[in-house]
LOFITI-961621 format. One line per 4 residues: number of its first residue (from 1); their letters; for each residue x, y, z of N, C-alpha, C. Coordinates in nm, 2 decimals, decimal comma. Layout:
BEGIN
NUM	a	X:Y:Z:X:Y:Z:X:Y:Z  ...
END
This chain:
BEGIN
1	xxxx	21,82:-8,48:4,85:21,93:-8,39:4,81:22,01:-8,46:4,70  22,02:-8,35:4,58:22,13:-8,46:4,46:22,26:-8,44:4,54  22,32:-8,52:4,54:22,45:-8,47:4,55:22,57:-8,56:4,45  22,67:-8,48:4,42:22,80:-8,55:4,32:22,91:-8,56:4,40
5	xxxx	23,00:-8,62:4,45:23,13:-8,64:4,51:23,21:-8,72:4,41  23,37:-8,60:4,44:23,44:-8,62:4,30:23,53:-8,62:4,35  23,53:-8,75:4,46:23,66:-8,83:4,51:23,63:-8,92:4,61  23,70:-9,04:4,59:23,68:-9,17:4,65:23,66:-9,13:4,78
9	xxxx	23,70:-9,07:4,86:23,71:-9,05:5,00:23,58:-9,02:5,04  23,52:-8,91:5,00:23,42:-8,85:5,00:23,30:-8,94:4,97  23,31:-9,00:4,83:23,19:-9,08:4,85:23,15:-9,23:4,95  23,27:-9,20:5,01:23,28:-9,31:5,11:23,21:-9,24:5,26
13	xxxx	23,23:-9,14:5,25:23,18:-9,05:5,35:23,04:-9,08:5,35  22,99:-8,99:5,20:22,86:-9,01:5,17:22,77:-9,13:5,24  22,84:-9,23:5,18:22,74:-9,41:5,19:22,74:-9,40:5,31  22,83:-9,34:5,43:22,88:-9,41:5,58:22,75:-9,32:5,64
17	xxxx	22,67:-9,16:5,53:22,59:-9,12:5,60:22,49:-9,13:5,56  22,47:-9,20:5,48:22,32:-9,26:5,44:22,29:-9,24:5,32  22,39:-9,15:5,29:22,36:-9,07:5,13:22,41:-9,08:5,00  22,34:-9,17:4,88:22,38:-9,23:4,75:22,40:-9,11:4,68
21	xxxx	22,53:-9,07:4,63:22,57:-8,99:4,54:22,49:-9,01:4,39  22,46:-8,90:4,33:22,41:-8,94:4,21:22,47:-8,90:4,08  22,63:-8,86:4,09:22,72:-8,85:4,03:22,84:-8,89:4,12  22,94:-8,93:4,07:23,08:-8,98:4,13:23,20:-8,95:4,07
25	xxxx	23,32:-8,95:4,07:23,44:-8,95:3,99:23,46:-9,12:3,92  23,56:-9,11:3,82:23,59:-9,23:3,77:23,68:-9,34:3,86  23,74:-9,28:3,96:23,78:-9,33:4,06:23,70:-9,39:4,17  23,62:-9,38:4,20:23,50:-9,40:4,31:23,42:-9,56:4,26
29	xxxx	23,49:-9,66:4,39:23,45:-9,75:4,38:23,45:-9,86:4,50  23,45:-9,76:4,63:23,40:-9,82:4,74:23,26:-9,76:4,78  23,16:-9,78:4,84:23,12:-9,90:4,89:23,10:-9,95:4,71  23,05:-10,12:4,69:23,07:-10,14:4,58:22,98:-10,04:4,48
33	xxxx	22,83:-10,06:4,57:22,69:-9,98:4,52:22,79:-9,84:4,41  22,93:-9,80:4,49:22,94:-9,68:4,38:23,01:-9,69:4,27  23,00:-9,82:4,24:23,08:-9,86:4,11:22,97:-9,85:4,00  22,83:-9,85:4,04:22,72:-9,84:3,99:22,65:-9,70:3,93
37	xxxx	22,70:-9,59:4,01:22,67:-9,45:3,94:22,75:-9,37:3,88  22,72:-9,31:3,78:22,74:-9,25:3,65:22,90:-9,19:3,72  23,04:-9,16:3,62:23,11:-9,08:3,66:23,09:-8,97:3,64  23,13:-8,86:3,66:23,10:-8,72:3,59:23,23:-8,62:3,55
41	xxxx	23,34:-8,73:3,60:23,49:-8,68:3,51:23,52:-8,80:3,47  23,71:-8,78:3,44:23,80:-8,86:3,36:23,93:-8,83:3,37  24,01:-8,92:3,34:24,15:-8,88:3,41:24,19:-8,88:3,25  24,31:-8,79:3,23:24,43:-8,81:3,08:24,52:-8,91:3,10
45	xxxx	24,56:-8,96:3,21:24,64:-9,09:3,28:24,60:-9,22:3,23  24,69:-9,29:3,18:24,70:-9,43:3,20:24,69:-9,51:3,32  24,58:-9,53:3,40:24,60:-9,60:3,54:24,67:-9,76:3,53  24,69:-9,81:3,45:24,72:-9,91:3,41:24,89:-9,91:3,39
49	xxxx	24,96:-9,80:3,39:25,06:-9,84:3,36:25,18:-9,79:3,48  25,33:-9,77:3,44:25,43:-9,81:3,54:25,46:-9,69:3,62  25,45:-9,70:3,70:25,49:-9,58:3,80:25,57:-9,45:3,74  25,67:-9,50:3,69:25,75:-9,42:3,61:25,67:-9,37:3,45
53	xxxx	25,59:-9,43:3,40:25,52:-9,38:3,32:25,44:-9,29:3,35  25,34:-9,32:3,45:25,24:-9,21:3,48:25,29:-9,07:3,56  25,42:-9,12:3,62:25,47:-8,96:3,68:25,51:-8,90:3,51  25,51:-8,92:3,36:25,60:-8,87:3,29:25,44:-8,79:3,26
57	xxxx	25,33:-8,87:3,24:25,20:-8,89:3,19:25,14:-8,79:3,28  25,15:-8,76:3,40:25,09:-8,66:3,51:25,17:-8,54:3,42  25,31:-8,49:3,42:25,40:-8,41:3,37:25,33:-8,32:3,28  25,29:-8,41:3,17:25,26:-8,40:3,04:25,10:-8,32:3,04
61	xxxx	25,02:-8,38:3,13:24,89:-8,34:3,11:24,89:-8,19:3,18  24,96:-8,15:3,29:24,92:-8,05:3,39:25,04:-7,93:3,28  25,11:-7,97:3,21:25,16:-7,88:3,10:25,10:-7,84:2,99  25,03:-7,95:2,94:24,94:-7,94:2,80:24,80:-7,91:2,84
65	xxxx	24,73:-7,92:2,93:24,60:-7,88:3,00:24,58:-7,83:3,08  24,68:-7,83:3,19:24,64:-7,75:3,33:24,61:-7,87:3,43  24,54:-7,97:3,36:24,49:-8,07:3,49:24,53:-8,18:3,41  24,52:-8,31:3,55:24,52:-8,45:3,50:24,39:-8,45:3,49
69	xxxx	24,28:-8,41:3,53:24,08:-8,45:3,54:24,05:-8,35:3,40  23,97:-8,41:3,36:23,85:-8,32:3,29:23,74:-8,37:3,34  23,64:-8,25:3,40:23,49:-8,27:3,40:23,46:-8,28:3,29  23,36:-8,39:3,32:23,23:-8,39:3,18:23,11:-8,31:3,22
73	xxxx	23,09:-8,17:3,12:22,97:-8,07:3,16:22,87:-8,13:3,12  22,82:-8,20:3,02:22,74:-8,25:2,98:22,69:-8,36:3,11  22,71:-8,43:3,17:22,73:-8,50:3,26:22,72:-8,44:3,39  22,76:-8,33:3,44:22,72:-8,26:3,54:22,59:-8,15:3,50
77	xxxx	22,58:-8,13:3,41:22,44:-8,07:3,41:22,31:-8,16:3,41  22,36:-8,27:3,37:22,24:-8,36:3,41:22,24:-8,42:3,50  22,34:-8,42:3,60:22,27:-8,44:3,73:22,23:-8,33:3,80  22,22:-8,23:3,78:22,17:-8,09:3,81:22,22:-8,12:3,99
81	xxxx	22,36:-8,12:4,01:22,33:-8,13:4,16:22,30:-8,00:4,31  22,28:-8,04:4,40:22,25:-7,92:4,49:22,39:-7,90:4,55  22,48:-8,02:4,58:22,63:-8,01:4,63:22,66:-8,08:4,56  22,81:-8,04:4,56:22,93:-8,09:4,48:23,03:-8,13:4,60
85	xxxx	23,12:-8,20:4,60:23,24:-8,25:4,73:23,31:-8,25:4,60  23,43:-8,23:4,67:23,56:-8,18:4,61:23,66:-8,20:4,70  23,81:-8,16:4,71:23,89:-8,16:4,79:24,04:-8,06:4,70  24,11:-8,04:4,88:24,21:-7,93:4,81:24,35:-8,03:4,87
89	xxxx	24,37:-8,11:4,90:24,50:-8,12:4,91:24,57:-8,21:4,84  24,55:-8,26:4,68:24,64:-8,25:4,59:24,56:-8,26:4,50  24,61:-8,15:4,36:24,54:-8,17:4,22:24,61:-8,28:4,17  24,69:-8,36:4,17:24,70:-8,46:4,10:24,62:-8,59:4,18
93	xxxx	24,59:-8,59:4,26:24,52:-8,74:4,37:24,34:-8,72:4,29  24,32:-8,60:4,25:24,13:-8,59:4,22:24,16:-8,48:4,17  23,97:-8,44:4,12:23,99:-8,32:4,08:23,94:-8,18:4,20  24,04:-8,05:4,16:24,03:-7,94:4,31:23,93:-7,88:4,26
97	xxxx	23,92:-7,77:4,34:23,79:-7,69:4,39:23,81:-7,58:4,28  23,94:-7,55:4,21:23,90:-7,46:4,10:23,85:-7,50:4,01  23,85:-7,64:3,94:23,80:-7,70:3,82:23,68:-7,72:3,83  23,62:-7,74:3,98:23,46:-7,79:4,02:23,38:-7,62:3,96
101	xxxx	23,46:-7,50:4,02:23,41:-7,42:4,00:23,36:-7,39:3,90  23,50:-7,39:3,78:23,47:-7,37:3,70:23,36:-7,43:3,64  23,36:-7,54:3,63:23,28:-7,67:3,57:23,17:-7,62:3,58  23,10:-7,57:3,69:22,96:-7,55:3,76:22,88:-7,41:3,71
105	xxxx	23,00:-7,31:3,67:23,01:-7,16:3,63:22,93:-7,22:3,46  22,99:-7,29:3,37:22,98:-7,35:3,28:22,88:-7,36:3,22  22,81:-7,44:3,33:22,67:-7,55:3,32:22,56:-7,41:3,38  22,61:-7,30:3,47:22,52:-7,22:3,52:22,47:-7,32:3,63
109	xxxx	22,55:-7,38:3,72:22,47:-7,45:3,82:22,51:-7,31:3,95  22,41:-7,35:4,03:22,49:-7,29:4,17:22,50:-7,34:4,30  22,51:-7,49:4,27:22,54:-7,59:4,36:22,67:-7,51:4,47  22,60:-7,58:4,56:22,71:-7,59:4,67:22,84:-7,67:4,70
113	xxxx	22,94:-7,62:4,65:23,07:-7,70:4,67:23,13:-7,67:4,82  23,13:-7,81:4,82:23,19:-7,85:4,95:23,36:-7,92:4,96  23,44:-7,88:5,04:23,54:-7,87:5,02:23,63:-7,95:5,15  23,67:-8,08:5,09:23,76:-8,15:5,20:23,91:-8,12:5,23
117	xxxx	23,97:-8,10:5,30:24,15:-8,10:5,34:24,20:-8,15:5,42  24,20:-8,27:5,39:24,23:-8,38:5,49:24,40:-8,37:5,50  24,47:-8,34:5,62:24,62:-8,41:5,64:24,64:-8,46:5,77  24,53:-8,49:5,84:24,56:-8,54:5,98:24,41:-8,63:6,00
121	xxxx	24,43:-8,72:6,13:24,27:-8,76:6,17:24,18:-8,65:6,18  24,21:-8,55:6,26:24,15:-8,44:6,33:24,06:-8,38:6,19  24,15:-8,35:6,07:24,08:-8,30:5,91:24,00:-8,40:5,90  24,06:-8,51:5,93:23,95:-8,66:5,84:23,77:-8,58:5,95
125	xxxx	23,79:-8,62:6,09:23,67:-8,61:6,12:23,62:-8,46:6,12  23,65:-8,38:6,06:23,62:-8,23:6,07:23,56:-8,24:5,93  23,63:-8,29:5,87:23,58:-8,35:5,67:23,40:-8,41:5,69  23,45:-8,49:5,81:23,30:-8,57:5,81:23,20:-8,47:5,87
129	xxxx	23,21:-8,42:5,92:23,14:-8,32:5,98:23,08:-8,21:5,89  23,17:-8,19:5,85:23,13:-8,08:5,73:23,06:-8,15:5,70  23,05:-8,26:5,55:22,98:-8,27:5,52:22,88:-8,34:5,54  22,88:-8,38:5,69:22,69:-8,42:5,70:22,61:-8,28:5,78
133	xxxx	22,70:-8,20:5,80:22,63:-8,08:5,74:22,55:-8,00:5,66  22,63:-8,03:5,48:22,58:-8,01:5,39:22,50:-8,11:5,35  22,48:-8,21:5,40:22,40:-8,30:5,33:22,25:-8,33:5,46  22,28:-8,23:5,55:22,16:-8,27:5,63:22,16:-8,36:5,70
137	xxxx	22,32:-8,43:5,75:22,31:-8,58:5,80:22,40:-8,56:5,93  22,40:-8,41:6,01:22,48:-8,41:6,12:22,48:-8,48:6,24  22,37:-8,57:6,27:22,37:-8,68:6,41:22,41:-8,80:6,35  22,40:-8,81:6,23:22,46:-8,92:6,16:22,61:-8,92:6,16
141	xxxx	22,65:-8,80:6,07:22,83:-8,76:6,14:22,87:-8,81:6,26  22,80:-8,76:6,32:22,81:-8,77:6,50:22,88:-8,87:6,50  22,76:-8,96:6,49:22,77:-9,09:6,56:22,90:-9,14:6,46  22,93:-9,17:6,34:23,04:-9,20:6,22:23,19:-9,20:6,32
145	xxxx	23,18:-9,03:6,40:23,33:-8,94:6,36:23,36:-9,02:6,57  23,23:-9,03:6,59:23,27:-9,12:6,73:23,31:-9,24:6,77  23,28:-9,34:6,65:23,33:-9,47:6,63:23,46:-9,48:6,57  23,48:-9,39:6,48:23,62:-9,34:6,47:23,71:-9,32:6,54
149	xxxx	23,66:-9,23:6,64:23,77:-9,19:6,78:23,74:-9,32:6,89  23,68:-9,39:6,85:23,69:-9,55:6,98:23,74:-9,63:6,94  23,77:-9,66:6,79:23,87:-9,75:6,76:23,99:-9,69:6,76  24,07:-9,52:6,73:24,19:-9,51:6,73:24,19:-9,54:6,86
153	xxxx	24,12:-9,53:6,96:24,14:-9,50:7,12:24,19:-9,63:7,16  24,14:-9,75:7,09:24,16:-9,89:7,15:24,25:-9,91:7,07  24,31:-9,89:6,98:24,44:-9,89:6,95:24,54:-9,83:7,06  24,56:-9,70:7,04:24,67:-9,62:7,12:24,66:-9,68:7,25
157	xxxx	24,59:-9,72:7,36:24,56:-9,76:7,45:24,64:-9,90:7,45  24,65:-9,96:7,35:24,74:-10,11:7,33:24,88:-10,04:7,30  24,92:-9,94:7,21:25,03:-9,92:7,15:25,12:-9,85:7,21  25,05:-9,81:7,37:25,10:-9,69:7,48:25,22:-9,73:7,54
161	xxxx	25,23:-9,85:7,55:25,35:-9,93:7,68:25,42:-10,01:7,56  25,43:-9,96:7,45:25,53:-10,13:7,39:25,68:-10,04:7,41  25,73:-10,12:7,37:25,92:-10,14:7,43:26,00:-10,07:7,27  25,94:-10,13:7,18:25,98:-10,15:7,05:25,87:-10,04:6,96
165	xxxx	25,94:-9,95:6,91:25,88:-9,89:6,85:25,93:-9,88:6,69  25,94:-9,96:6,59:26,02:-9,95:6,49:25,99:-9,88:6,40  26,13:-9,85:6,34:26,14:-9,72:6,24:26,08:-9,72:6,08  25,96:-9,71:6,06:25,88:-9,70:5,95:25,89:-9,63:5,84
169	xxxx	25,88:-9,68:5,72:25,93:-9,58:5,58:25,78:-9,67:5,51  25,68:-9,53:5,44:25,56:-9,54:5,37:25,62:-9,49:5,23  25,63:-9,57:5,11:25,64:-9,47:5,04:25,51:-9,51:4,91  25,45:-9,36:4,86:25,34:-9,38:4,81:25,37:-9,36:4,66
173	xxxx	25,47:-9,37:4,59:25,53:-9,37:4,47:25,69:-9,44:4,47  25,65:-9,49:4,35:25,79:-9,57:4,31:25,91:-9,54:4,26  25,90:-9,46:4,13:25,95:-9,45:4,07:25,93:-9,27:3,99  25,96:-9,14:4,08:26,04:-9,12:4,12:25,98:-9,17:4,30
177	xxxx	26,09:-9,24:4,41:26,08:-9,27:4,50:25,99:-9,14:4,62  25,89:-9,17:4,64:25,78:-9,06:4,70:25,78:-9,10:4,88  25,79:-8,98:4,96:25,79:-9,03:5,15:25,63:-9,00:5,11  25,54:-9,11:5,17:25,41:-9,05:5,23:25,45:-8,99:5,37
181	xxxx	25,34:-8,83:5,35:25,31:-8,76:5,46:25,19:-8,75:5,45  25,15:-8,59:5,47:24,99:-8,60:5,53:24,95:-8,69:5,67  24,87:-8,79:5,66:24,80:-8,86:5,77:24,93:-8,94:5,84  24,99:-9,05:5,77:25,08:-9,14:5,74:25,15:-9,18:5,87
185	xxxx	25,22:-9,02:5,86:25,33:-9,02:5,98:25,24:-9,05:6,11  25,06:-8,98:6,10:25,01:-9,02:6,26:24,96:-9,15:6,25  24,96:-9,17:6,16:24,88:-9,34:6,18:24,97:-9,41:6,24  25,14:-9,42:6,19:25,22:-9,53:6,22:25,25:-9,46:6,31
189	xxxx	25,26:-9,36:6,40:25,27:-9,33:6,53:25,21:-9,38:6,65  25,03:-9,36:6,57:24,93:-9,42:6,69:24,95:-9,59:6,68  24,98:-9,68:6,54:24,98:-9,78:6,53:25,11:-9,81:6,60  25,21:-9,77:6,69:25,32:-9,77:6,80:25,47:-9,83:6,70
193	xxxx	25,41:-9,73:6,58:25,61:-9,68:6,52:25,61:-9,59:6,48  25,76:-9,54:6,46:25,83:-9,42:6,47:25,87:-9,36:6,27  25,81:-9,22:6,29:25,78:-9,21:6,16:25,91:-9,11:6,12  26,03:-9,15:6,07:26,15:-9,04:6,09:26,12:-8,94:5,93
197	xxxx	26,05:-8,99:5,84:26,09:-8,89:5,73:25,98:-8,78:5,72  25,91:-8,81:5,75:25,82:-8,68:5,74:25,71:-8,61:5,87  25,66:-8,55:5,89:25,60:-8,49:6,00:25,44:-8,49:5,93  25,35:-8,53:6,07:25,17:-8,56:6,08:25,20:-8,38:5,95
201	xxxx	25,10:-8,41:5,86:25,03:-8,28:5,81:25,15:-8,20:5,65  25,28:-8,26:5,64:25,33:-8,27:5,52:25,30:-8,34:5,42  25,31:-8,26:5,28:25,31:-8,27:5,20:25,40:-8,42:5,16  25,31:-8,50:5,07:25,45:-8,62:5,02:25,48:-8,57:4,94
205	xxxx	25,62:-8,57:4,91:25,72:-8,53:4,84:25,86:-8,67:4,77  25,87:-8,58:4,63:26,04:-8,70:4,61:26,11:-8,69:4,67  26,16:-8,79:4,73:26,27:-8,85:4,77:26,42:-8,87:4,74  26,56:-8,85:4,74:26,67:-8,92:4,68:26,68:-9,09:4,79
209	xxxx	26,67:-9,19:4,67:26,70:-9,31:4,75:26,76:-9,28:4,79  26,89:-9,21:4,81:27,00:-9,25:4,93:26,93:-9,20:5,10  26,84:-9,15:5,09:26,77:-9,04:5,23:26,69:-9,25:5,28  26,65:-9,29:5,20:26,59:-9,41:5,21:26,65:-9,48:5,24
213	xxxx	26,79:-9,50:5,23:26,88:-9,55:5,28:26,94:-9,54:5,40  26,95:-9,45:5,40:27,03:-9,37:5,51:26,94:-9,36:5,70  26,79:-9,39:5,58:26,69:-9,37:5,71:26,70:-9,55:5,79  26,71:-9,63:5,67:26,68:-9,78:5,66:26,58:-9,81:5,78
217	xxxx	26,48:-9,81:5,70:26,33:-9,85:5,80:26,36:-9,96:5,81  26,27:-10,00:5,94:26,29:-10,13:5,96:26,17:-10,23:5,94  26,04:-10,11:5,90:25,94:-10,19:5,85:25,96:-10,10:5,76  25,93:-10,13:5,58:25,92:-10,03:5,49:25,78:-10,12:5,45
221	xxxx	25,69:-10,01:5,40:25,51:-10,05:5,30:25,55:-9,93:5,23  25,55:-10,03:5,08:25,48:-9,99:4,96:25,41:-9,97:4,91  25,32:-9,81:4,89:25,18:-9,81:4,88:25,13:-9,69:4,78  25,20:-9,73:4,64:25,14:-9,59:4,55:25,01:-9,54:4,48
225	xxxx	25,00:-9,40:4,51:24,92:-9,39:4,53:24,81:-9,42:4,37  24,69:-9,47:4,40:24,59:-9,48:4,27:24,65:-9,68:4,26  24,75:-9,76:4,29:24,78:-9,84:4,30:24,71:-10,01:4,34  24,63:-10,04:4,34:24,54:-10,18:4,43:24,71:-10,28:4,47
229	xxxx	24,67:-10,36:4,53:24,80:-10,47:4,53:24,86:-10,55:4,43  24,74:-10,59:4,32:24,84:-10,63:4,23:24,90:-10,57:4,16  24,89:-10,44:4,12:24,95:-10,34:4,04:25,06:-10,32:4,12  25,07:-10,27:4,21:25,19:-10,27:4,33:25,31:-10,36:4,31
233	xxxx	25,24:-10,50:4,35:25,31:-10,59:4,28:25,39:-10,63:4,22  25,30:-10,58:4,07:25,37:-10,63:3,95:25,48:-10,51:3,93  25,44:-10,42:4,00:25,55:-10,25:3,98:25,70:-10,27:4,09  25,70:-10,39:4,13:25,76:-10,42:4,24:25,92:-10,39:4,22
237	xxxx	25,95:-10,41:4,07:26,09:-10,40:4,01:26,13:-10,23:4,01  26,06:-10,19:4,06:26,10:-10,02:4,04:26,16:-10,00:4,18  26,10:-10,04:4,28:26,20:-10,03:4,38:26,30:-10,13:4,42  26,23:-10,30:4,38:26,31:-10,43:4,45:26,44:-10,38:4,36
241	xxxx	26,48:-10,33:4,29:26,59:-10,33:4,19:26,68:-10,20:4,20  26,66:-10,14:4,31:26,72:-10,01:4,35:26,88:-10,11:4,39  27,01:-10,03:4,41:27,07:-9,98:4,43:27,07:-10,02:4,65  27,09:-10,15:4,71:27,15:-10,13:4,84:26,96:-10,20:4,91
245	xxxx	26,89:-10,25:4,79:26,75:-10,28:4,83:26,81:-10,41:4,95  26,83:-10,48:4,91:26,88:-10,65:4,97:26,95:-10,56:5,11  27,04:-10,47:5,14:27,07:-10,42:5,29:26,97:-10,34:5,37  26,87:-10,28:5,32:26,78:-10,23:5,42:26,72:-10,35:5,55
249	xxxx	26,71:-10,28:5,61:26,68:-10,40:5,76:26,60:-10,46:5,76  26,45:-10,36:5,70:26,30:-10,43:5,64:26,31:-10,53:5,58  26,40:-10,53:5,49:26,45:-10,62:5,37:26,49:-10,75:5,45  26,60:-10,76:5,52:26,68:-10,83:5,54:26,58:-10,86:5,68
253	xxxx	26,51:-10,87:5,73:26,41:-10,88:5,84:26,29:-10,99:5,76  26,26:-10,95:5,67:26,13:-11,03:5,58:26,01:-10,93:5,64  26,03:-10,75:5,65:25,97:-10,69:5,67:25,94:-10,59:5,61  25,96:-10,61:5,45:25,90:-10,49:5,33:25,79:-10,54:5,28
257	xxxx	25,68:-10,47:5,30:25,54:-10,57:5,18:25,49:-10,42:5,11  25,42:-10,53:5,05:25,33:-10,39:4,94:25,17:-10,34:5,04  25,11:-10,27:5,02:24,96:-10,24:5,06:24,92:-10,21:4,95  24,79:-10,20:5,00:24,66:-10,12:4,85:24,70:-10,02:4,92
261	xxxx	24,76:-9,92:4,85:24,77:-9,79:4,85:24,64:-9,73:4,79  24,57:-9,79:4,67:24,47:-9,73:4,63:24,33:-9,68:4,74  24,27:-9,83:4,79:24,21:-9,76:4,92:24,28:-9,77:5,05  24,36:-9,74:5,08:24,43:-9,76:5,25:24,51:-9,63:5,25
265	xxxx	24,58:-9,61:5,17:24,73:-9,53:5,21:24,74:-9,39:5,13  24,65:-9,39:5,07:24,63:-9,25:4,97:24,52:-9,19:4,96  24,37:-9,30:5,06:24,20:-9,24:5,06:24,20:-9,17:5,19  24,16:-9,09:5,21:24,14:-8,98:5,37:23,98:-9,04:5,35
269	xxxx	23,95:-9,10:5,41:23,78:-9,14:5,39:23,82:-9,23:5,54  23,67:-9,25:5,58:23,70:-9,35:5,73:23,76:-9,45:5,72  23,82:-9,49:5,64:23,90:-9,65:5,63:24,04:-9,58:5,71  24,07:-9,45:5,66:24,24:-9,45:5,71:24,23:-9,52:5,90
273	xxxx	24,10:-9,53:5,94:24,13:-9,61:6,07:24,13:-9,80:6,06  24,11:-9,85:5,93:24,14:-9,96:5,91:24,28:-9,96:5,86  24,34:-9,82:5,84:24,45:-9,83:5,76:24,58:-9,80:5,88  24,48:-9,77:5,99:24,59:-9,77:6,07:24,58:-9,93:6,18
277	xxxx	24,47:-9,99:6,17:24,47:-10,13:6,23:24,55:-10,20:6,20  24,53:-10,24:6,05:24,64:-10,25:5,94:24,79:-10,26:6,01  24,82:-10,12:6,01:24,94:-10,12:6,04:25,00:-10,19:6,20  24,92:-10,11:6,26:24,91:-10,17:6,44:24,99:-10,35:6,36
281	xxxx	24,92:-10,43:6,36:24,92:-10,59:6,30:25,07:-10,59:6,23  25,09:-10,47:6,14:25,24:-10,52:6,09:25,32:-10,50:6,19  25,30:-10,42:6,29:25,45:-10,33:6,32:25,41:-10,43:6,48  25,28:-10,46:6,51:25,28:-10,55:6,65:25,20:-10,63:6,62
285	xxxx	25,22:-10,75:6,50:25,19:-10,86:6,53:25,10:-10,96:6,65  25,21:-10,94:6,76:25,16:-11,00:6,93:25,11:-10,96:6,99  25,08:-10,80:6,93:24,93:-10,76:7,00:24,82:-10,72:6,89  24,82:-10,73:6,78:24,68:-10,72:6,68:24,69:-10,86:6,58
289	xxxx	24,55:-10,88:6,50:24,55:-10,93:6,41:24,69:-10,91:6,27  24,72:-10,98:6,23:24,80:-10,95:6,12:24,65:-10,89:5,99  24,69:-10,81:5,90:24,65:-10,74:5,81:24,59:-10,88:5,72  24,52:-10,84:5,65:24,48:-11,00:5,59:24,54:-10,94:5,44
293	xxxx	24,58:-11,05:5,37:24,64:-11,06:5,21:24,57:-10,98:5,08  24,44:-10,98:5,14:24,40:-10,86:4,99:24,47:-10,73:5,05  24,47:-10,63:5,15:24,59:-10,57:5,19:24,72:-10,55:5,19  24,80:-10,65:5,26:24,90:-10,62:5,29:24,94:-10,74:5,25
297	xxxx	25,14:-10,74:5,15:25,15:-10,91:5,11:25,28:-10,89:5,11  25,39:-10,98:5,13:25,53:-10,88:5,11:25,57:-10,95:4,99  25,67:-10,82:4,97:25,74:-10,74:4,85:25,83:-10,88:4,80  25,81:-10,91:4,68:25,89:-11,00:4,64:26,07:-10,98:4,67
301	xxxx	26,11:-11,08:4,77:26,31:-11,06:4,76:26,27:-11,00:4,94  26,19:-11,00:5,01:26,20:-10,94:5,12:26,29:-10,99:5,22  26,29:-11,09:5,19:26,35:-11,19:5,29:26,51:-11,20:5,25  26,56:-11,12:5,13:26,68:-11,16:5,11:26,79:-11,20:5,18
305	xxxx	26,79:-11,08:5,27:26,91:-11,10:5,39:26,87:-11,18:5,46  26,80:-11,28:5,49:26,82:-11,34:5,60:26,82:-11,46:5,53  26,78:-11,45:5,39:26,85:-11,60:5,31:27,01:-11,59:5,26  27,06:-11,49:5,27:27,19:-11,45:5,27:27,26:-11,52:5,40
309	xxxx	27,16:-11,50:5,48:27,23:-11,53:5,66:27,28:-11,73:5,68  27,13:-11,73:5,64:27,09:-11,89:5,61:27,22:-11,97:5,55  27,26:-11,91:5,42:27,38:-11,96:5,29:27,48:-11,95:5,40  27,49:-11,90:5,47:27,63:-11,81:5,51:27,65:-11,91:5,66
END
């Protein structure tokens, strides 16, 4: 079966069911094997640049085009595929199911598009399902979306009795300041913290710092989206430089770090359950592994207040 998946998530799906995509998006570069097949779109985005540039650069493209993606038809007709994977829950994160359509209308294909909407675990494994459906790989799903549910299980089963449940802030953009929702809120829930700004299955949306303030997490992860850690990183001055950063409690605790947002905090693919281990380790240390450093690393100045405390 040819098949094209035209988002990171999905072709992660793919490899987990045995099945080498033979087109991909320009984004798609886990497992590594998919760094190796052809893309079959392109972003108008500078991924390279500052948070605050690319929200100006997203603006610009979905006014002057309609989209941030352009398919390449030339490129999808020669993979002549039988399915297409796609997804609907943001046109700016990949390309949607109207453009796939289109695209396929174009070329005169009549591939089967398959369509992900991930905002919870429940979508994630319903995602997997589907498509080893379409791709003929349903006992393979099976077994995938059941190892899935044994590791959240041996999580929540640790995170059931703790005392301390601390108040968590994910934000998946910097600059304008973005709450992750969708998955987010249930991950650091099952990982045993309390998610006050948004609700399992919302939209992430901007933010006014002051709501960030006002919420003052006590663990805050910075994790925007399309981001790896050093980009994060080096983007660090968009938020370390806000306006009341140094008094947040995270801050003043030596408990703000960055994540790869790129694959952890913004991919719906089966990692979001490493992405919730992940977390488990920050927020409970004394009962998990800490997160290891290509991951999770803290935010330069994190520790301020308590070197404030130290002087004082």
């Amino acid at each position: 079966m040819r098949v094209v998946s035209l988002l990171p998530s999905a072709t992660e799906v793919c490899y987990a069911l045995g099945v080498e995509p033979i087109g991909v998006s320009h984004e798609c570069d886990y497992p590594p094997a998919a760094r190796d097949v052809p893309a079959v779109d392109s972003s108008r985005v500078d991924p390279d640049a500052s948070s605050a540039e690319i929200n100006e650069q997203v603006a610009e493209a979905e006014a002057e085009e309609g989209s941030v993606y352009e398919i390449d038809r030339e490129a999808l007709a020669a993979a002549d595929p039988d399915v297409v994977i796609t997804q609907a829950v943001c046109d700016v994160c990949a390309v949607d199911t109207v453009l796939v359509e289109d695209a396929l209308a174009d070329v005169d294909s009549d591939a089967e598009v398959v369509t992900t909407d991930t905002h919870s675990l429940d979508d994630l494994y319903a995602g997997i399902e589907r498509i080893g459906a379409a791709l003929d790989r349903e006992e393979r799903a099976e077994e995938v979306v059941s190892d899935l549910r044994s590791r959240v299980e041996t999580v929540t089963e640790r995170t059931a009795d703790v005392d301390e449940r601390p108040r968590v802030g994910v934000l998946d953009w910097l600059d304008p300041v973005m709450v992750a929702g969708h998955w987010m809120p249930q991950l650091v829930e099952l990982a045993g913290g309390t998610y006050g700004m948004a609700e399992t299955g919302d939209r992430s949306r901007p933010r006014e710092w002051a709501d960030v303030r006002a919420y003052d997490p006590e663990v805050l992860v910075a994790s925007p989206c399309g981001f790896d850690l050093d980009q994060t990183l080096s983007n660090h001055a968009e938020l370390t430089g806000r306006p009341g950063w140094a008094d947040l409690s995270a801050v003043a605790a030596g408990r703000a770090v960055a994540m790869d947002g790129h694959h952890y905090v913004n991919r719906p693919g089966p990692r979001l359950v490493d992405t919730m281990e992940h977390l488990a380790g920050l927020l409970h240390p004394d009962l998990f592994a800490s997160p290891p450093p290509e991951v999770v690393r803290p935010l330069p100045g994190a520790d301020a207040g308590r070197e404030k405390e130290r002087r004082v």
